[in-house]
C-alpha positions in Angstrom: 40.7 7.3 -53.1 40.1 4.4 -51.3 36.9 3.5 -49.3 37.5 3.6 -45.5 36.6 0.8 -43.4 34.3 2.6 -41.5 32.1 4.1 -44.9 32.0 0.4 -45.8 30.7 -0.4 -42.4 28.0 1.9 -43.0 26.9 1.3 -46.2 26.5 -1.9 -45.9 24.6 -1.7 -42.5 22.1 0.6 -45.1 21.9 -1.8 -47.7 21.0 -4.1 -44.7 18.7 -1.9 -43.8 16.6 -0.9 -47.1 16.5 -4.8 -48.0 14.6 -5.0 -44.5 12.0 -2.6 -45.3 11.6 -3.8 -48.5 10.8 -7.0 -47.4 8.2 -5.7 -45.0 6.1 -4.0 -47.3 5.8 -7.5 -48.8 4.3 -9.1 -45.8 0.6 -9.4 -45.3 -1.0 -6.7 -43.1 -2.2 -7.9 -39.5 -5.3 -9.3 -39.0 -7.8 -6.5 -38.6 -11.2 -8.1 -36.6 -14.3 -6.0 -35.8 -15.1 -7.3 -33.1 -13.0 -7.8 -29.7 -9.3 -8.8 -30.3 -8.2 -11.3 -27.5 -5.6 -12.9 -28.5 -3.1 -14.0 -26.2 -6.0 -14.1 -23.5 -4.4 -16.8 -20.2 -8.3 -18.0 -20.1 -10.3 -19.7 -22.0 -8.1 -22.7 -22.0 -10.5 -25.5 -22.4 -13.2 -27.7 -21.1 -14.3 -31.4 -20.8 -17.7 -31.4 -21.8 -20.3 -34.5 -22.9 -21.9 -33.3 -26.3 -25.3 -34.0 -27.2 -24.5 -37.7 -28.7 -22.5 -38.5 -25.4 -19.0 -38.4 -26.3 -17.0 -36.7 -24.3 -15.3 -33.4 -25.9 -12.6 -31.4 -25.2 -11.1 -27.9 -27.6 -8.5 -30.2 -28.9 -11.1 -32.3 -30.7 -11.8 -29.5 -33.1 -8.2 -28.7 -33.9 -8.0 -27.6 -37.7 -11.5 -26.3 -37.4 -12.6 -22.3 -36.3 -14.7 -22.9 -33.1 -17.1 -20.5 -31.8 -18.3 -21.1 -28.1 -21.5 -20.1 -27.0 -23.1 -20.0 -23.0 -26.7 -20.2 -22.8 -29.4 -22.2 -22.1 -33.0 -23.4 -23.9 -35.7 -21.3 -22.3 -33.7 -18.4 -23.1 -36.1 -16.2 -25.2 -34.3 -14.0 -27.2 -30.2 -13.3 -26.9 -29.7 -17.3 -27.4 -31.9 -18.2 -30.0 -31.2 -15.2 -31.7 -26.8 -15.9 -31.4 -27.7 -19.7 -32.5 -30.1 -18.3 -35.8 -27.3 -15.7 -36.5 -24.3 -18.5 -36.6 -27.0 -20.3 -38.5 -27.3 -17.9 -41.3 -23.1 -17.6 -40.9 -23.0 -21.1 -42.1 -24.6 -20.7 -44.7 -23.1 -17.7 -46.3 -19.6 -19.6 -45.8 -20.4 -22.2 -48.4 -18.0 -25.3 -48.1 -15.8 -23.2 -45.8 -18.7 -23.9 -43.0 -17.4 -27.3 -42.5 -13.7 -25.5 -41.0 -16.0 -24.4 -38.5 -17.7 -25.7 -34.9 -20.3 -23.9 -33.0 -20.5 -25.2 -29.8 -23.6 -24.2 -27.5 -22.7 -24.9 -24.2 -25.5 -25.1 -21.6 -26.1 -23.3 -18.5 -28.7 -25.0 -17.6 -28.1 -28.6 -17.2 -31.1 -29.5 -14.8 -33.4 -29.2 -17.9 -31.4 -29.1 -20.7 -30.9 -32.9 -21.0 -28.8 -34.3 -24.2 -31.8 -35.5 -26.0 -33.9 -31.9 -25.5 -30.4 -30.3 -27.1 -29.7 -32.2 -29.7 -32.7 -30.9 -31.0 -32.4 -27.5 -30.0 -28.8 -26.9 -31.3 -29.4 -29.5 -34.9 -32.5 -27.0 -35.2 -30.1 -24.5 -36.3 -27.5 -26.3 -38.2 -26.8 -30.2 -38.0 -23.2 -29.6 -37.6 -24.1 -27.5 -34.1 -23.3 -29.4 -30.9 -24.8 -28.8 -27.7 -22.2 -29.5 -24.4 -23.9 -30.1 -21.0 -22.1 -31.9 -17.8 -23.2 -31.9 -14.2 -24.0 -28.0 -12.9 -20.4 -28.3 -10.5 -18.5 -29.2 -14.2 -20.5 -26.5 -16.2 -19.7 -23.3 -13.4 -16.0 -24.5 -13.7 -16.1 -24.0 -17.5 -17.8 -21.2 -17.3 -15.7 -19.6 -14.9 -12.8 -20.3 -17.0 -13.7 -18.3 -19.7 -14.9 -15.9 -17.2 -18.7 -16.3 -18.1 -21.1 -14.5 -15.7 -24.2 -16.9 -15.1 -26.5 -16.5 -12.0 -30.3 -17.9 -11.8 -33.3 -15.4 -11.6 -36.7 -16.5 -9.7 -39.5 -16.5 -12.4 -43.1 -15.3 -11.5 -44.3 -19.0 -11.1 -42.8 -21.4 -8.1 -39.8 -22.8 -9.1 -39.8 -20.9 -12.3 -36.3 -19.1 -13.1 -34.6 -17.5 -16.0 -30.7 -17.2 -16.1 -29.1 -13.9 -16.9 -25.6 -14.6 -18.5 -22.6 -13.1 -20.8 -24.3 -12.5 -24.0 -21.5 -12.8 -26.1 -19.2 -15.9 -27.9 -15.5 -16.8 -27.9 -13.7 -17.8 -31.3 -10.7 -19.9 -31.2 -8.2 -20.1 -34.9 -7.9 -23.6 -36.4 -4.8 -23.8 -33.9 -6.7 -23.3 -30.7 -6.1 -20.4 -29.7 -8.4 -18.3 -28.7 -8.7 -15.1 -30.7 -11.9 -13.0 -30.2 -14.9 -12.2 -28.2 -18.2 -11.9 -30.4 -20.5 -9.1 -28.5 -24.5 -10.1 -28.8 -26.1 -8.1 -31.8 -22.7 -7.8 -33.8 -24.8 -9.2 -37.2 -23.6 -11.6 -39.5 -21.0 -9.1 -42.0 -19.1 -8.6 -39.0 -18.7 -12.2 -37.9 -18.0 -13.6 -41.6 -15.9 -11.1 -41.5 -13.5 -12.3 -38.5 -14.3 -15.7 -39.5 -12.8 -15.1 -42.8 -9.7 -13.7 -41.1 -8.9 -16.6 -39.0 -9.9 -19.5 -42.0 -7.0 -17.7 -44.0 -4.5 -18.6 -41.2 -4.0 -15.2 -39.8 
């Protein structure tokens, strides 16, 4: 009895079908960070920075590499040098693989963070680190494009002040796009972790 057009419609729209889901049980699972997903974020763009040498940086100049961007400043005493010491010890878990990777400490603080106080700040941690610093009118624009909260506390001696500030750190892929938000604390398992992730291309 012969096959109607309309039962060989079908079964080959099935066969279709079945050779689709077999193909997507072959595909890698999505990426699965532990710390905040923000891909596809519209901020976060950029910056043109000087580093701590004096050349003149921008995101692009790190394309190929994972970069992790960090706002602080040096008298910080405790979420900065603790974020800078735990991207230290990131480093040097990831082997060879720590040289797909830029840390970037950018300053909030440029009045007395000068280049030649953080080059020694940031090369403290890892000589591979590099400290950013521009005029105070550059440095709010970059901050305020990745949406940074930064505002100047009075200390207890005149003209004494501390800066309270987003204790946390952006991640772009190799491609430059941005991909995650590292929350203060998170511990070095979790950031490997993500880094991992992004290194592999996903």
């Amino acid at each position: 009895m012969p096959i109607s057009s309309r039962l060989r419609t079908f079964l080959a729209l099935s066969v279709a079908v079945f050779a689709l889901a077999a193909c997507g049980d072959k595909s890698p699972p999505a990426a699965s960070f532990v710390n905040t997903d923000v891909t596809g974020l519209a901020y976060g763009k950029g910056f043109e920075l000087t580093d701590h040498t004096g050349q003149k940086r921008t995101l692009a100049d790190f394309k190929g590499k994972a970069v992790v961007v960090f706002f602080g400043f040096m008298h910080c005493p405790d979420v900065c040098p603790t974020t800078m010491m735990e991207m230290s010890n990131v480093m040097k878990v990831l082997g060879p693989d720590a040289d797909r990777v830029q840390v970037l400490f950018i300053t909030l603080d440029p009045a007395r963070d000068t280049a030649d106080l953080l080059s020694q700040y940031v090369t403290a941690f890892d000589p591979r680190f590099l400290g950013l610093l521009g005029t105070q009118e550059e440095i709010d624009l970059t901050a305020k494009e990745f949406k940074v909260f930064h505002e100047k506390v009075a200390g207890k001696e005149p003209g004494s002040y501390t800066i309270d500030h987003t204790a946390g750190s952006y991640v772009f892929d190799p491609e430059g796009r941005i991909r995650l938000f590292i929350r203060h604390g998170q511990g070095v398992d979790a950031i490997l972790h993500d880094l991992k992730i992004l290194l592999s291309g996903r």
